[in-house]
DRENKESE-916721 format. One record per residue: x, y, z of N, C-alpha, C in turn; residue in three letters. Coordinates in steps of 0.02 Angstrom, whole numbers, plus 50000, padded with zeros to 5 digits. Each point is the difference from the previous one (the first is absolute). Layout:
XYZXYZXYZALA
...
***
This chain:
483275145751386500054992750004500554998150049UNK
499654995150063500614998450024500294991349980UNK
500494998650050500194992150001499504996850028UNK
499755001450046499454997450045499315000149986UNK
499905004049948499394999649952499934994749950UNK
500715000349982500244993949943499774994850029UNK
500364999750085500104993150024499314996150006UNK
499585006950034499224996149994499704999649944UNK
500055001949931499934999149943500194992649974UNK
500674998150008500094993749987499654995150037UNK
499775001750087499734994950018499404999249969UNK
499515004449983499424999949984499844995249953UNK
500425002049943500244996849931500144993450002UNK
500254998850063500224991749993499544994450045UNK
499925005150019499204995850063499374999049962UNK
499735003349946499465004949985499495000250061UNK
500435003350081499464999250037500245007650036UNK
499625007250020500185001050028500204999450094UNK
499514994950002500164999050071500684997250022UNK
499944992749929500454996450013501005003350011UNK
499825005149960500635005349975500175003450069UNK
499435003950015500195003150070500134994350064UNK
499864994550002500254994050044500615000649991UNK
500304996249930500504998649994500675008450002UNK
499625005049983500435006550027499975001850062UNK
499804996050044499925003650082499625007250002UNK
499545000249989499785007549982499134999250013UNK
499645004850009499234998850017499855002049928UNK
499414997049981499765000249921499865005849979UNK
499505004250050500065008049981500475004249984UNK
500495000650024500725000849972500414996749946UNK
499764995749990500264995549959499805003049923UNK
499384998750000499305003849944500055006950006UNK
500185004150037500055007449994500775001949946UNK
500474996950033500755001049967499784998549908UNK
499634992150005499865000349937499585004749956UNK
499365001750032499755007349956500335004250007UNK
500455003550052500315005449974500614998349933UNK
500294994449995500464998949963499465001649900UNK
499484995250015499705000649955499775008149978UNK
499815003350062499985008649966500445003249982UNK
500805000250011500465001149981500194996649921UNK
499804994849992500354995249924498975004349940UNK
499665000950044499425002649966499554993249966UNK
500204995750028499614992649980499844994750041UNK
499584997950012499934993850041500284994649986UNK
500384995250047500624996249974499324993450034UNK
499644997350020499644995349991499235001650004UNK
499804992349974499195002849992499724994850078UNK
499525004450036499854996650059499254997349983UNK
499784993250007499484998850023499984991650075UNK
499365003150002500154992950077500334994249978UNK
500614994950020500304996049980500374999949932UNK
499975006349979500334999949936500485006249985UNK
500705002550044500395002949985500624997349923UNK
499745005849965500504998349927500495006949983UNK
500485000249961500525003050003499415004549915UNK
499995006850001499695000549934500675004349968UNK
499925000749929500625001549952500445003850019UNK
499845005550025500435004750058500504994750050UNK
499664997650031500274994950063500584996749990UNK
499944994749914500194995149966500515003449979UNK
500175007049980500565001849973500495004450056UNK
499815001150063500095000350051500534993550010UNK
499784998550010500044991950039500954996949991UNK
500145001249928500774997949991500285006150034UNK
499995005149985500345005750014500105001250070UNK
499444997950057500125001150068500434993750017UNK
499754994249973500424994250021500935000349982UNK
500275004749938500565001049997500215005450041UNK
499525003350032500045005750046500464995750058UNK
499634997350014499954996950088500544995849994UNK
500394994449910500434998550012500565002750013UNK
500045005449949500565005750030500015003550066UNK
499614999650033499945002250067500414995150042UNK
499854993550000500304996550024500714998549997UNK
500175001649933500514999749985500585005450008UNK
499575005850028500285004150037500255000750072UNK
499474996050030500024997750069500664996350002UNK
500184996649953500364994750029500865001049977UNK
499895006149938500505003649970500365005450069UNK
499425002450023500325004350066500344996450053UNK
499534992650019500444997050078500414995749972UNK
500534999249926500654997849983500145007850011UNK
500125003149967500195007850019500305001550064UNK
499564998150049500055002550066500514993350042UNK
500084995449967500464996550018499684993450033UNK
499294997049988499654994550037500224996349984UNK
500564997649932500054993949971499534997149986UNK
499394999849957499444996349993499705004549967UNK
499654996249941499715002049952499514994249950UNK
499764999949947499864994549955500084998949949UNK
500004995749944499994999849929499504996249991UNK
499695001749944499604995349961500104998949940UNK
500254994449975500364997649928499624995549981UNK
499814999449922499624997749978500644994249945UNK
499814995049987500394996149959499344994149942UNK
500394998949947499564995049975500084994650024UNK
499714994449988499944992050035500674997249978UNK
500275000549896500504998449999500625001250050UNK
499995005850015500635003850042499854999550068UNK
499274999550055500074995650061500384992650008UNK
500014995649942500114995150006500684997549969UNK
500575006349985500645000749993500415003250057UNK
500115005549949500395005450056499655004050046UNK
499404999549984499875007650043500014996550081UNK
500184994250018499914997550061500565004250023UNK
500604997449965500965001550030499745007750022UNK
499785005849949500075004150022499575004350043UNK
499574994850023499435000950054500575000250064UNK
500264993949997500385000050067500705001149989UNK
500445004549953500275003850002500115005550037UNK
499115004150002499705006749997500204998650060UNK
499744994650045499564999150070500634997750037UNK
500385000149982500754998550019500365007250038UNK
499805004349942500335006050032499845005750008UNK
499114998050006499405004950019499574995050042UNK
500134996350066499604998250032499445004250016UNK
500105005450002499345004750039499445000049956UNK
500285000649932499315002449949499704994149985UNK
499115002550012499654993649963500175000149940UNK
499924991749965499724998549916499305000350010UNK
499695000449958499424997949956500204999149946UNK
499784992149990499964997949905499554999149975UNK
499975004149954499374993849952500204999049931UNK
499594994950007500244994149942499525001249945UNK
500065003649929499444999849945500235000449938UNK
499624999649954500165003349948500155009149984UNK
500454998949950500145007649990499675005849978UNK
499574995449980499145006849990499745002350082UNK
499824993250038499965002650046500255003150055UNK
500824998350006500415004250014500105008449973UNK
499644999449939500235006449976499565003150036UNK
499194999549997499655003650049499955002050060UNK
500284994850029500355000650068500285005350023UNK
500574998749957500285008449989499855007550001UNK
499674998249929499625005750007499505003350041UNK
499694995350040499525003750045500424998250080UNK
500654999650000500235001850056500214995150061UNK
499794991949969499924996750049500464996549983UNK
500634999549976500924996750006500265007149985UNK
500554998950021500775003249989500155000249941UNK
500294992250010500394997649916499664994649994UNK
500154997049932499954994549965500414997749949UNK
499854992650005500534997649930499484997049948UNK
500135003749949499264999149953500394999149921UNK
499664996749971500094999549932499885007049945UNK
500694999049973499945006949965499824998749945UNK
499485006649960499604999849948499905006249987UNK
499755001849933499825007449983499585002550023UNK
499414996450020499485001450040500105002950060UNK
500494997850047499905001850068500745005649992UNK
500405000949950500415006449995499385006749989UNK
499374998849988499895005449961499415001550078UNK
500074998450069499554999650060500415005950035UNK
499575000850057500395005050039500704996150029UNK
500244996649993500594994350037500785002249996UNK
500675001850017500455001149970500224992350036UNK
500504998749943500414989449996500395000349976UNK
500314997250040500864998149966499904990849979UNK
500355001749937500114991849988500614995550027UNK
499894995250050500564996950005500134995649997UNK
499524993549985500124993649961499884998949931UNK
500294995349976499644997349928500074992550010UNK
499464997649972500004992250027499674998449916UNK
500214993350001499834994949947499234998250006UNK
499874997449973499184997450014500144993649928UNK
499894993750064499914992449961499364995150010UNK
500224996149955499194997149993500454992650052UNK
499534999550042500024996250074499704993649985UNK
500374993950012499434992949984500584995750051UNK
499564994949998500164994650049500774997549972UNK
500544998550045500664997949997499914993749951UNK
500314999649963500044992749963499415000449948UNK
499435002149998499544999349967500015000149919UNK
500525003049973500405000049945500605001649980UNK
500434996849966500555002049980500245007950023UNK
500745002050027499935007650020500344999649925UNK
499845007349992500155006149941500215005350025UNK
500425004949950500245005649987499785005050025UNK
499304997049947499425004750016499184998649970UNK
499685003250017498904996449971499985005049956UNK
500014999249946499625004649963499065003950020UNK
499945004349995499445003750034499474995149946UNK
500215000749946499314995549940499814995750030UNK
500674992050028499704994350036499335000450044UNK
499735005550039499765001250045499314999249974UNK
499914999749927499535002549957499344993350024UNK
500294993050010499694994949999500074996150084UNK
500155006750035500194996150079499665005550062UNK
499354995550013499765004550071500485004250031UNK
499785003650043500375005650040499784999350067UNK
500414997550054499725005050062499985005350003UNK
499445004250001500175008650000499785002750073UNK
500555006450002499895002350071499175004949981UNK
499605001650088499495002749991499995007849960UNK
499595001949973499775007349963500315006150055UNK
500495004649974500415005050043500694998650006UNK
500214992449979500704999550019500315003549927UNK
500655002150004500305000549947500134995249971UNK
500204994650026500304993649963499434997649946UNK
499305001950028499514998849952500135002049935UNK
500055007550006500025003849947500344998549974UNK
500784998550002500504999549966499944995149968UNK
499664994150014500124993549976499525000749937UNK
499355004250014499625000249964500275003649946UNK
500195004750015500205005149948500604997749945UNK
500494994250026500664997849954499474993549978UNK
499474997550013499764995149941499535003449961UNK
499655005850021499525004149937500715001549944UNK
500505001850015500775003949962500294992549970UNK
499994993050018500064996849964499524996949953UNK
499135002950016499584997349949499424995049999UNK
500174999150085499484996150008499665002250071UNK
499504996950015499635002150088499904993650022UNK
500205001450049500144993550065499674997150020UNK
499874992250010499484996650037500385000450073UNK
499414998850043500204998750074499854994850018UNK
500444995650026499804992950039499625002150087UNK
500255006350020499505000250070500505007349987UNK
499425005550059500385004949996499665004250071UNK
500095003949988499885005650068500504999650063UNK
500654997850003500234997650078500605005450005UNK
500044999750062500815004050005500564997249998UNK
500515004150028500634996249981500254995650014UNK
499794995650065500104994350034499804994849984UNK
499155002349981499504993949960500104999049936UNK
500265003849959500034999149921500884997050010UNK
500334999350026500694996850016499884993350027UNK
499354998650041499914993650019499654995649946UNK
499635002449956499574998849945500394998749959UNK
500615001649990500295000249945500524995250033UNK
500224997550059500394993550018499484993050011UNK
499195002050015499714994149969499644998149928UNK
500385002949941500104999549956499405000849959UNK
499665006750020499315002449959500295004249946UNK
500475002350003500285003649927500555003850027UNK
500455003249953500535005250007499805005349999UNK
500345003550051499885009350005500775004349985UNK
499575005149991500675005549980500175000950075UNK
500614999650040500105004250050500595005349988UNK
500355003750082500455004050012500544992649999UNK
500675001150004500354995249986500214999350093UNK
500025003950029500155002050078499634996350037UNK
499254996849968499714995450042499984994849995UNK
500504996349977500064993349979500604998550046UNK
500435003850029500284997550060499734995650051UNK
499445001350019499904996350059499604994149978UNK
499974998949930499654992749977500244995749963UNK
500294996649985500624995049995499534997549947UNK
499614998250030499704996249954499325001649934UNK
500265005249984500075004649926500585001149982UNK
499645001249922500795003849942499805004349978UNK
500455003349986499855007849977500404999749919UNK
499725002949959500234999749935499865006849970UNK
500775003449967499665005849979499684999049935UNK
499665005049982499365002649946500575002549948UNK
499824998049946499915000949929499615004349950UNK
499825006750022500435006749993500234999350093UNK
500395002650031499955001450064499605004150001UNK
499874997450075499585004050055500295004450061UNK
499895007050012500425003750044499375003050033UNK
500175001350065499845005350027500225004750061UNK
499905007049990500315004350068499684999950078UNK
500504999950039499725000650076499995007750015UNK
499515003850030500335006149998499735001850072UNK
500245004450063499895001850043499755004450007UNK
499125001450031499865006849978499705003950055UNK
499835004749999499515005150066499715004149961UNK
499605003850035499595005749989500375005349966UNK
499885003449953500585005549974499815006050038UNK
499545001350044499885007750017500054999150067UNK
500384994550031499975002350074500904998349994UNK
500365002850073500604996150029500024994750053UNK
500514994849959499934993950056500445000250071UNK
499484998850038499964999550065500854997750021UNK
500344999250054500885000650004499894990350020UNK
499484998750014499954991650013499864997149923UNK
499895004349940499634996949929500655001949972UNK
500295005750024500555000949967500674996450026UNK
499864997150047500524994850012499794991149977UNK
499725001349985499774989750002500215002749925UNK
499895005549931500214998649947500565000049999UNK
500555003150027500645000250013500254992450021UNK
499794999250046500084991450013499764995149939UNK
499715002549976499664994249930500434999849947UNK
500255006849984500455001149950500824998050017UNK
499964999250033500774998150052499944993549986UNK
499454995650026499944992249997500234998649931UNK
499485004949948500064995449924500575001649983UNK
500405004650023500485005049946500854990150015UNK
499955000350070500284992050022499744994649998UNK
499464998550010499824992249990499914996149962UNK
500164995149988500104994349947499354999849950UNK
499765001849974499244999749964499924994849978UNK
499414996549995499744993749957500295000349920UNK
500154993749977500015000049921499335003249973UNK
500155004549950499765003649961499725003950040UNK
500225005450034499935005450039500645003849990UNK
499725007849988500745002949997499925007350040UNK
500205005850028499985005749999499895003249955UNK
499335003849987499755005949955500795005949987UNK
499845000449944500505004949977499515006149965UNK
500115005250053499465007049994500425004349936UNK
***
């Protein structure tokens, strides 16, 4: 098996064309289709099923398919591990963050990084921590800042925890008397903006009113973190948020919960590879930022 078998393997896979594959590989199709049957006599299976207009990946192919793609990321990531090595100054990261934490800190320490690593690209992306976690795992970020849970301790991932943040129920400024604190019961008789299916905040919210006894109506739901923050300043109902994103909206209140509400930030990568000297510097820079910077109310440093 080579890389270049892989490589036309993935094109095939993602085109389902082989012509289209050998276009886009600079390569004549006969060659293209030869590399692939020999690859296939070597693995002892045919990795797609051919008929006119209808190239498909068959079970062989399909389980193929993650494994070359984490192939090729580590490849790359080798490429780019060698010309810091060799002294090019230039390299990349790809960091993954949730929406809460794009729309706090993770900006400062975007241009922290880029402060005193002009050479290296970012790539961000912005998701949830499920989908971040996959990410991960099949090779396509560095790091991430993902919500920690038992679930994703028990993944291929190694994470350090380094925030803990509050989580309050968010409603329009003035809209009622401020308090101490909301009891989780109140919630029992009051719509919800809820974030869409995959966020954690879902879960959590869901999960501390099944634990107080009741299940939640929704006044509107499915949005992300921007839209269920705007929903909730034109006064369709209160949401649980991070307490970190209520900085930049004045016009919400944040009230803590009655049991409290916590949760961990934790920074994570792949546990079976080493990070790249550009992944291993932007965490060094990240941890430097939080270990000094002023944190939002109800934000603190994880204590490991």
């Amino acid at each position: 098996m080579t890389l270049q078998q892989l490589i036309y393997f993935l094109a095939v896979a993602r085109t389902r064309s082989f012509t289209r594959a050998a276009e886009q590989s600079h390569v004549a199709q006969p060659s293209l289709s030869k590399q692939i049957h020999a690859l296939e006599n070597e693995l002892g299976a045919d990795l797609f099923t051919r008929s006119p207009g209808n190239i498909a990946l068959t079970p062989p192919g399909e389980a193929l398919l993650p494994v070359a793609e984490r192939i090729m990321s580590d490849v790359d990531n080798a490429r780019l591990e060698v010309q810091e090595l060799a002294g090019l100054r230039r390299g990349r990261v790809r960091v993954g963050a949730t929406p809460s934490l794009c729309t706090s800190v993770f900006a400062d320490i975007l241009r922290r990084f880029h402060d005193a690593y002009p050479g290296i690209d970012l790539v961000v992306q912005e998701s949830g921590s499920r989908d971040l976690t996959r990410d991960l795992i099949r090779g396509e970020l560095d790091l991430a800042l993902v919500i920690a849970s038992p679930r994703r301790a028990e993944s291929a991932l190694a994470s350090t925890p380094i925030l803990q943040e509050s989580l309050l129920l968010a409603e329009p400024a003035g809209s009622i008397p401020a308090a101490p604190a909301f009891p989780i019961t109140g919630l029992a008789d009051r719509p919800l903006v809820m974030f869409r299916s995959g966020y954690d905040l879902r879960e959590v919210t869901l999960t501390a009113c099944q634990q107080a006894g009741f299940r939640p109506t929704f006044a509107v739901e499915g949005g992300e973190m921007d839209a269920v923050l705007r929903f909730v300043e034109a006064g369709l109902g209160p949401a649980i948020v991070p307490s970190m994103v209520l900085g930049g909206h004045p016009g919400l209140r944040g009230t803590p919960l009655s049991p409290p509400l916590r949760r961990t930030v934790a920074l994570a990568h792949r546990g079976d590879t080493v990070l790249t000297h550009a992944a291993a510097a932007f965490r060094t820079v990240l941890l430097d930022f939080l270990s000094t910077a002023a944190l939002p109310v109800g934000v603190d440093l994880a204590t490991n």
